[in-house]
C-alpha positions, -999 to +999 in steps of 0.1 A: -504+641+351-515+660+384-537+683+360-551+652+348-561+633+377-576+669+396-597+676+364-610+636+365-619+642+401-637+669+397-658+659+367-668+624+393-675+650+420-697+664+398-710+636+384-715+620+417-735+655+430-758+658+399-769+619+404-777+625+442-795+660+439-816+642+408-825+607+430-837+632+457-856+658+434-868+638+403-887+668+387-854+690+387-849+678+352-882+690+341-879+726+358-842+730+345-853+723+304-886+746+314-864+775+326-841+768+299-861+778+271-877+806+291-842+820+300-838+813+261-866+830+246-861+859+269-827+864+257-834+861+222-865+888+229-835+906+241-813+907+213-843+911+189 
């Protein structure tokens, strides 16, 4: 039950986090899926 209630207040923590650092930096979203799929292709240009 400890586990359980630790693990829950983590996940709001970072729930909670996330929500702020996107209200103050709208475009984060944008950057993270651009960087995505360049860290993405570069890995699968890596493994090629």
């Amino acid at each position: 039950m400890k586990g359980i209630s630790f693990m829950l207040g983590m996940l709001t923590g970072i729930a909670v986090s996330t929500a702020a650092v996107t209200s103050c930096y709208p475009d984060i979203s944008r950057r993270m899926m651009r960087d995505g799929k360049r860290a993405f292709m570069m890995g699968k240009k890596f493994f090629c």
